[in-house]
C-alpha positions as a Markdown table, in Angstrom:
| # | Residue | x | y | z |
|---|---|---|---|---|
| 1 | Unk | -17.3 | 11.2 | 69.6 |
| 2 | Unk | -18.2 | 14.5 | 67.6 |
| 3 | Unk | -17.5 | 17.0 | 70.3 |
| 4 | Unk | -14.9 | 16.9 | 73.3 |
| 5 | Unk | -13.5 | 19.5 | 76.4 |
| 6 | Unk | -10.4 | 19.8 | 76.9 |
| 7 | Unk | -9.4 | 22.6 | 80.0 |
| 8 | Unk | -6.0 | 24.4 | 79.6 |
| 9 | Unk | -4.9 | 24.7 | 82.8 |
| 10 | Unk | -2.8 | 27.4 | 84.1 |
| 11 | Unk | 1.0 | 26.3 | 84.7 |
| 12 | Unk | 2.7 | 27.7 | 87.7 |
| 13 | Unk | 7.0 | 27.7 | 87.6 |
| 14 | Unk | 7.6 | 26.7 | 91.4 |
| 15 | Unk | 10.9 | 27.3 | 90.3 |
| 16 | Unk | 12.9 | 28.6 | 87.3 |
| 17 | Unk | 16.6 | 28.3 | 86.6 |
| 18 | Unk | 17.9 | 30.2 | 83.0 |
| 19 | Unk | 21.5 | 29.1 | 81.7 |
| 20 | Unk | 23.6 | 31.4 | 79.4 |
| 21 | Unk | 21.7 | 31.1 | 76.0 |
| 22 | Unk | 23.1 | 28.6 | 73.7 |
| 23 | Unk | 25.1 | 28.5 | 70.3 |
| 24 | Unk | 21.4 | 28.5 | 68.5 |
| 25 | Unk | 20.0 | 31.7 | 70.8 |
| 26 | Unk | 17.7 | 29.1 | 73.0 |
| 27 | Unk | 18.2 | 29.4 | 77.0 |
| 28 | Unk | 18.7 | 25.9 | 78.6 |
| 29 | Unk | 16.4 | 25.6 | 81.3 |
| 30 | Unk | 15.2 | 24.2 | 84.6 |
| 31 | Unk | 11.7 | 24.4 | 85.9 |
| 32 | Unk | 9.4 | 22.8 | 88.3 |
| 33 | Unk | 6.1 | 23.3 | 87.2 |
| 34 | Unk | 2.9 | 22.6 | 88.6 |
| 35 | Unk | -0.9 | 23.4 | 87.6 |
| 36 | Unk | -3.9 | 25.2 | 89.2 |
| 37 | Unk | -7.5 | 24.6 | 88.7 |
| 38 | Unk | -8.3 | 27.2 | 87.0 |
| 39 | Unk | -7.6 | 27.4 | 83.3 |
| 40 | Unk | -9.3 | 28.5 | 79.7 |
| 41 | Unk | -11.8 | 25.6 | 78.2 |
| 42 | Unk | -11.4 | 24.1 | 74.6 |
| 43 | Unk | -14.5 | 22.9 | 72.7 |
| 44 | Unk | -13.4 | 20.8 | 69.8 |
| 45 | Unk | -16.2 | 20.2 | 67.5 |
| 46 | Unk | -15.4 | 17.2 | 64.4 |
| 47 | Unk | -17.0 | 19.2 | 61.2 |
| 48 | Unk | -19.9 | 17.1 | 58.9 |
| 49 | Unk | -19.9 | 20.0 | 56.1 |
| 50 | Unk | -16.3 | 18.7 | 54.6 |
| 51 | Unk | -14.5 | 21.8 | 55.5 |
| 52 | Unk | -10.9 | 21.9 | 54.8 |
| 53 | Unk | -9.4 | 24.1 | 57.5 |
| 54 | Unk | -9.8 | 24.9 | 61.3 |
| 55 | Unk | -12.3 | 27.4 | 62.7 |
| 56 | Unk | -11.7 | 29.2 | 66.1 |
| 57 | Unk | -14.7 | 31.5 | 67.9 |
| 58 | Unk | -12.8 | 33.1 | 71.3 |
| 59 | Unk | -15.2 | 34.0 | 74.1 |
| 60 | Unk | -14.7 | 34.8 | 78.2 |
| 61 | Unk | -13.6 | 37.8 | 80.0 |
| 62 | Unk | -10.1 | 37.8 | 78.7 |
| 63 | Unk | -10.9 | 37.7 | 74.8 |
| 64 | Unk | -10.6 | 41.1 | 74.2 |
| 65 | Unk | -7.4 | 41.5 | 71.6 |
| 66 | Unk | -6.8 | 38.0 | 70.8 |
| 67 | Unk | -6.7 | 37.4 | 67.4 |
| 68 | Unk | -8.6 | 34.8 | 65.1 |
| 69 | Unk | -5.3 | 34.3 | 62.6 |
| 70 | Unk | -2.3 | 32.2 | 61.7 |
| 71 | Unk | -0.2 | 33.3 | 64.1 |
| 72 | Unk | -3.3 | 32.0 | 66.9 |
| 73 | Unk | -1.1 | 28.9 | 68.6 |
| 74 | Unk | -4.7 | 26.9 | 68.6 |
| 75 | Unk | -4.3 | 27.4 | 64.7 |
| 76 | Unk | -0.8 | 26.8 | 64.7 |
| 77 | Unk | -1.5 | 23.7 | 67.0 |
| 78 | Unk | -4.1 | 22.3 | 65.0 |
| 79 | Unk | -2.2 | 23.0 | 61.9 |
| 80 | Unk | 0.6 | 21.2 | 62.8 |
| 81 | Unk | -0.9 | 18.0 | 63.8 |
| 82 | Unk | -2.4 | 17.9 | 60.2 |
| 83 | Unk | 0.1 | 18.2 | 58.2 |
| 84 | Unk | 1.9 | 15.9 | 60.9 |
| 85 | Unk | -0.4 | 13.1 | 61.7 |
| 86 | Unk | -3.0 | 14.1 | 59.1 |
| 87 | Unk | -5.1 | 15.5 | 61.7 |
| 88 | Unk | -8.4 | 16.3 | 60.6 |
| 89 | Unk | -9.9 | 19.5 | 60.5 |
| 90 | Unk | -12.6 | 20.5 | 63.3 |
| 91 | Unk | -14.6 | 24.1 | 64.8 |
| 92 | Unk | -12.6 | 25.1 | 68.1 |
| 93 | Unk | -14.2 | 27.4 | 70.6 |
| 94 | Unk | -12.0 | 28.8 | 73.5 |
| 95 | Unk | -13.4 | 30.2 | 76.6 |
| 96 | Unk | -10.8 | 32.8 | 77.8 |
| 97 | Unk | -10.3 | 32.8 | 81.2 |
| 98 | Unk | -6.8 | 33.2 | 82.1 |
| 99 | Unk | -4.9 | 36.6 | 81.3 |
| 100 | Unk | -3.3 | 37.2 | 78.1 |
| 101 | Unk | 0.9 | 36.8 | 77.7 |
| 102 | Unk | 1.0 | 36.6 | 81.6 |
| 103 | Unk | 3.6 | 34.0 | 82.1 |
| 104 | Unk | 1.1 | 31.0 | 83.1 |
| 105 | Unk | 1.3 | 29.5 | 79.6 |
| 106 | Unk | -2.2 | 30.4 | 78.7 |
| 107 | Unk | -1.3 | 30.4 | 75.0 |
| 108 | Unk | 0.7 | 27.2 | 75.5 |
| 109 | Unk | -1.8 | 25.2 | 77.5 |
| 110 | Unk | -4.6 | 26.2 | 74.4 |
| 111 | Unk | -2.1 | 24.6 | 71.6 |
| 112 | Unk | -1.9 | 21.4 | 74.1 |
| 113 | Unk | -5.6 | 21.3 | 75.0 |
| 114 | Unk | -6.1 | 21.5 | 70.7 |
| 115 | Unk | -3.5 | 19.2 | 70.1 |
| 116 | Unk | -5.2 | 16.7 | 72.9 |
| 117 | Unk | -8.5 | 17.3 | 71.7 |
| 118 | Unk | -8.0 | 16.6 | 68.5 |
| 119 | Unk | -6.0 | 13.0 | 69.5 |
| 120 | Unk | -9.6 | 12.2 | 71.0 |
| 121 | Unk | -11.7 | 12.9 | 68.3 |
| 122 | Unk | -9.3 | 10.8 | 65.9 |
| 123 | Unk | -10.1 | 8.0 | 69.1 |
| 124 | Unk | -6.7 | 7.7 | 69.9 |
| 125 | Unk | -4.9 | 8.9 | 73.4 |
| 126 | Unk | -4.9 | 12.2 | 74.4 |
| 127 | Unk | -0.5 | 12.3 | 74.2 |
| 128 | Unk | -1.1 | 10.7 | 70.5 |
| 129 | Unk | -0.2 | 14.3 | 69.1 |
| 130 | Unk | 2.6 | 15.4 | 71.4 |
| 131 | Unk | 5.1 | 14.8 | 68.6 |
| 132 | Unk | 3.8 | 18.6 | 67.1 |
| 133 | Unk | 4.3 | 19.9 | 70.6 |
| 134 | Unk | 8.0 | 21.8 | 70.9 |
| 135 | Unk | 8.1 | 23.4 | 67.9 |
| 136 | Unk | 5.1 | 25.3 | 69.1 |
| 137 | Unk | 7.0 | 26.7 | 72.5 |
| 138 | Unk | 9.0 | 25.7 | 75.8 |
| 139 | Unk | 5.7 | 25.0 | 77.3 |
| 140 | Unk | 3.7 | 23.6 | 75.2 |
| 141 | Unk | 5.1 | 19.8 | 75.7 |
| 142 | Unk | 4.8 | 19.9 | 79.8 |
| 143 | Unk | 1.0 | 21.9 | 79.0 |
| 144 | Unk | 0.0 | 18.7 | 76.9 |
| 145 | Unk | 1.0 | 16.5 | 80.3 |
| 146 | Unk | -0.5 | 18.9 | 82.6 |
| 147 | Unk | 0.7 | 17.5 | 85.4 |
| 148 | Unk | 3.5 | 18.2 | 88.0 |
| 149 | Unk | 6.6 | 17.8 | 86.0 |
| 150 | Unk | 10.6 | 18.8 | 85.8 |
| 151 | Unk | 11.4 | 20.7 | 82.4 |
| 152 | Unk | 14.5 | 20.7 | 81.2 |
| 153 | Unk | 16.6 | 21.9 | 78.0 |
| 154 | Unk | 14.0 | 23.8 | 75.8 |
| 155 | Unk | 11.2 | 22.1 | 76.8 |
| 156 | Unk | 12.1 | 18.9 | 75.2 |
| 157 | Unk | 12.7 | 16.7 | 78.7 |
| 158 | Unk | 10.5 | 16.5 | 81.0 |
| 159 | Unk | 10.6 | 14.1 | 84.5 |
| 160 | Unk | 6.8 | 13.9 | 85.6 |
| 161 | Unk | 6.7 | 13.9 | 89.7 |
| 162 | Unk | 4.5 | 11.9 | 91.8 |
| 163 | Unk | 1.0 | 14.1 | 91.3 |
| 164 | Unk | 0.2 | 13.3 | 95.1 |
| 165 | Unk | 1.0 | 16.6 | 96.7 |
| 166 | Unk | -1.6 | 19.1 | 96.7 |
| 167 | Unk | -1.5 | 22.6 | 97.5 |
| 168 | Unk | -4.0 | 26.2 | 97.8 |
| 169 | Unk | -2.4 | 29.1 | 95.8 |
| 170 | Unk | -3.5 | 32.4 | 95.2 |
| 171 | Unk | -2.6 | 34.0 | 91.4 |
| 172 | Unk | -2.7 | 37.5 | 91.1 |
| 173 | Unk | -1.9 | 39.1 | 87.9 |
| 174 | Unk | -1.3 | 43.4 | 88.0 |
| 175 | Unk | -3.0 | 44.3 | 84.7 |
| 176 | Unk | 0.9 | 44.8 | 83.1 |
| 177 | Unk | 2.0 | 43.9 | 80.1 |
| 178 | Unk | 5.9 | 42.6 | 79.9 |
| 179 | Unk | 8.0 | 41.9 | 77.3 |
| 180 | Unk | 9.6 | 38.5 | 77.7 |
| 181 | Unk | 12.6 | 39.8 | 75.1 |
| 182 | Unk | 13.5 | 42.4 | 77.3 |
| 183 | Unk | 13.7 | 40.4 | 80.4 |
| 184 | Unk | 15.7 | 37.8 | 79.3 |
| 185 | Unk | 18.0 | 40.5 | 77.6 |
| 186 | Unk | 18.3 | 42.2 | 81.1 |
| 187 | Unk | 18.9 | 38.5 | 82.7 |
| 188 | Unk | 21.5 | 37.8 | 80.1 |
| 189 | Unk | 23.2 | 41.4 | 80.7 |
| 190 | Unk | 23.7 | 39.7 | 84.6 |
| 191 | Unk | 26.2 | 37.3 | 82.6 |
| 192 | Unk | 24.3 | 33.6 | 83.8 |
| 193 | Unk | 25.9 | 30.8 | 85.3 |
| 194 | Unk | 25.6 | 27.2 | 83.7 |
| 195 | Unk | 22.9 | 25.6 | 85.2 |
| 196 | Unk | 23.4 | 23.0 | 87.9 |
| 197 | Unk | 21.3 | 20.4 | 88.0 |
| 198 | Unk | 18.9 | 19.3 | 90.9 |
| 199 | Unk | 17.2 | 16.7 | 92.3 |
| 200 | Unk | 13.0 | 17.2 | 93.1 |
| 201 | Unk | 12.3 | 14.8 | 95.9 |
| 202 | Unk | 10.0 | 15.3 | 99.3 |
| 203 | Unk | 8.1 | 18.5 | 99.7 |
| 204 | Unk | 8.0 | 20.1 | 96.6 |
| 205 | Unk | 7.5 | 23.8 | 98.2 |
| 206 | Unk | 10.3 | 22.8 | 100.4 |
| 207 | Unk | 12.6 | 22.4 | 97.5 |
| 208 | Unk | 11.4 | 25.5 | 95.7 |
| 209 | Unk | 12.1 | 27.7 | 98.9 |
| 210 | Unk | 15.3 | 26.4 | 98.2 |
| 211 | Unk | 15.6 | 27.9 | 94.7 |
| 212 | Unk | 14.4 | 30.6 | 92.9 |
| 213 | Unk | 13.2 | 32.3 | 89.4 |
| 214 | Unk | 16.1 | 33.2 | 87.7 |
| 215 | Unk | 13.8 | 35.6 | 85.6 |
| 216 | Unk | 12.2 | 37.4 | 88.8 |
| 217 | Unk | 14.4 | 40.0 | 89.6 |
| 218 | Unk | 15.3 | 41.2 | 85.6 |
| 219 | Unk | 11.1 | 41.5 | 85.6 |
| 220 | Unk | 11.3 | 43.5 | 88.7 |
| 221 | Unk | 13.6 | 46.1 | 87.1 |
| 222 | Unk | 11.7 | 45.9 | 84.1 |
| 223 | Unk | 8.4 | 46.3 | 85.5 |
| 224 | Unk | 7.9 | 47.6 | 89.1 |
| 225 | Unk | 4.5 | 46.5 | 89.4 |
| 226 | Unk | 5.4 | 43.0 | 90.1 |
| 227 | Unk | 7.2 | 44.2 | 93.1 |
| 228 | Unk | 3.9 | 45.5 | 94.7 |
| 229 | Unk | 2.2 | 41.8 | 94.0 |
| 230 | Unk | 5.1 | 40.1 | 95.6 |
| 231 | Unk | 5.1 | 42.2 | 99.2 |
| 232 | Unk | 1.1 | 42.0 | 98.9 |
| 233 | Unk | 1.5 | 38.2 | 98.8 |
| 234 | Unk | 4.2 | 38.2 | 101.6 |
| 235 | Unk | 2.3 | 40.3 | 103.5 |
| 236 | Unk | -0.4 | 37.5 | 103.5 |
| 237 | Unk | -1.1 | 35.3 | 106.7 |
| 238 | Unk | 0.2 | 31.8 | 105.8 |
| 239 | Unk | 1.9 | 32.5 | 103.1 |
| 240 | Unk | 4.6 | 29.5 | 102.8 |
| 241 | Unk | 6.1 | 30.1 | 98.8 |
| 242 | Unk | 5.8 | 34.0 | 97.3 |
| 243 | Unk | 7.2 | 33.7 | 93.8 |
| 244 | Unk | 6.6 | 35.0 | 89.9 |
| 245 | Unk | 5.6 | 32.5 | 87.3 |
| 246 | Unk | 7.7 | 32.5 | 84.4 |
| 247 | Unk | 8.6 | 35.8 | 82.8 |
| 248 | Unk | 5.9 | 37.6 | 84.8 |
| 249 | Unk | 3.7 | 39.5 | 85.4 |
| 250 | Unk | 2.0 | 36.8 | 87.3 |
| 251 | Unk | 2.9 | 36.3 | 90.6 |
| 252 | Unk | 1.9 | 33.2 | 93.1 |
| 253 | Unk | 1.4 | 32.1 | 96.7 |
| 254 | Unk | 1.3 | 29.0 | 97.9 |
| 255 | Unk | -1.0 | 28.8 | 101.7 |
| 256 | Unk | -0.7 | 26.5 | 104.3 |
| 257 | Unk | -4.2 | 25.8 | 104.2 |
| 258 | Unk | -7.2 | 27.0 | 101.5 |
| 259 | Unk | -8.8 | 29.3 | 103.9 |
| 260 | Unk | -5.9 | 31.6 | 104.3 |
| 261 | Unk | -6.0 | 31.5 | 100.6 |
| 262 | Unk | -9.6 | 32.4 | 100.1 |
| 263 | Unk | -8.8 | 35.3 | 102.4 |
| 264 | Unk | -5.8 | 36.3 | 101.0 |
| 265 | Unk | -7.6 | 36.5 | 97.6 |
| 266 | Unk | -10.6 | 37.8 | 98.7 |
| 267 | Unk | -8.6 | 40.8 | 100.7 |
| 268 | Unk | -6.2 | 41.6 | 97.7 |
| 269 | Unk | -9.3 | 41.8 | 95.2 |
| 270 | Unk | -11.4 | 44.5 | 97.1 |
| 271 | Unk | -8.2 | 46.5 | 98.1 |
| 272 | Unk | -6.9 | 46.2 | 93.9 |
| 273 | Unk | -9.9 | 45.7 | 91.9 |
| 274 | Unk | -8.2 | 46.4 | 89.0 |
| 275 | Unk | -5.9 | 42.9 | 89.6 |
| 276 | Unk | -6.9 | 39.7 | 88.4 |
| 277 | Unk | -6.6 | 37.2 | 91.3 |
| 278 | Unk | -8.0 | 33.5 | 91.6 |
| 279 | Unk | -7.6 | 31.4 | 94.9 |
| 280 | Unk | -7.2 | 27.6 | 93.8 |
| 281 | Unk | -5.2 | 24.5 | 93.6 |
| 282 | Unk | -2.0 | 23.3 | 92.7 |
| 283 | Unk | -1.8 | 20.0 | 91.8 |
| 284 | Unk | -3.6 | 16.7 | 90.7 |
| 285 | Unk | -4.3 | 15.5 | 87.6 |
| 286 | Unk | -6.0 | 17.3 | 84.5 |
């Protein structure tokens, strides 16, 4: 196999419970994550000419401003797996399609679709490069599952869930950029509880009703952009779950059924054009 696709799906936080950071500066956390359909593509190409190191070409409509250089995570990925596993080197190209730093993991699910591709060209299983996951980012170990999952600690544990509940989501993303420092320094000014905890069993947008994003309201003061998204969403017909992903900006809705989604998303982007939104699926496997 010389060439293989890998899709980076976007990850959703159903929920999102911050503790109080720890002695080494890291929040503990609790997530229940889940991904859409819709994600960036990886092209992984094995070179023939002997090349030493890793190329990357970026295309798609959210390319512009992402850099080609060692502090890319596909780089960093790929990187690490060498010196790791003795990876060997091979031409990415990434088709852009999810917005940039908009707390869907974008950059996380690339390093895991890299890290996967390049387990396949070696012929081995997709997972056989997780080991170079974590160090990369909180997300970047559930991103290499890509599949419904409870993430705990720092990204380290994670409890995959039955992948047999499906659901239609809209994402809608403002155009805002948002520091994820500043948000968790406001959280942390809020003075956090320890975290509690919880068991993920039945409905899973049951259970999230019945929790939160810990994050949500610091990224409301911080940007009040994200407020608009989230009474847009509410205001939606069928809207069961209104939440933000992550640290934000992106914020979701979960429908009771795919054509109130399609509406939903088909309303918001003729009365925002300037918004990125996306009607698709949460769930199933990658």
């Amino acid at each position: 196999m010389s060439t293989v696709i890998e899709r980076a799906r976007a990850k959703v936080n159903l929920t999102l419970h911050v503790g109080p950071p720890r002695a080494d500066g890291y929040h503990p956390l609790e997530s229940l994550v889940m991904f859409a359909g819709i994600g960036d593509v990886l092209t992984a190409t094995a070179t023939t000419d002997g090349a030493a190191d890793f190329s990357l070409n970026i295309d798609g409509p959210f390319s512009k401003g992402l850099e080609v250089d060692a502090g890319n995570l596909i780089l960093k990925a790929a990187r690490a797996a060498q010196g790791k596993f003795s990876a060997a080197p091979c031409a990415f190209t990434l088709t852009k399609n999810l917005p940039i730093a908009s707390g869907i993991g974008g950059g996380s699910a690339d390093a895991a679709a890299a890290l996967r591709a390049m387990a396949r060209l070696a012929g081995l299983d997709a997972q056989a490069y997780a080991g170079a996951a974590l160090p990369l980012g909180a997300d970047v170990p559930v991103c290499m599952r890509s599949q419904t999952c409870v993430m705990r600690g720092i990204g380290e544990s994670l409890e995959a869930l039955p992948d047999v509940q499906t659901y239609s989501c809209v994402l809608v993303n403002p155009g805002v950029s948002v520091s994820t420092a500043a948000i968790f320094k406001r959280y942390d000014d809020g003075n956090p509880q320890d975290l509690v905890p919880r068991k993920y069993k039945g409905d899973l947008i049951a259970l999230a009703l019945e929790s939160r994003n810990d994050l949500q309201p610091a990224a409301c003061e911080v940007e009040p952009e994200i407020v608009r998204v989230l009474m847009e969403l509410t205001m939606q017909g069928g809207a069961r779950l209104v939440r933000m992903s992550g640290s934000g900006a992106t914020c979701f809705a979960v429908f009771e059924t795919s054509d109130q989604a399609r509406d939903a998303a088909a309303h918001l982007s003729q009365k925002y054009p300037a918004w990125w939104v996306s009607a698709s699926q949460l769930g199933g496997a990658i």
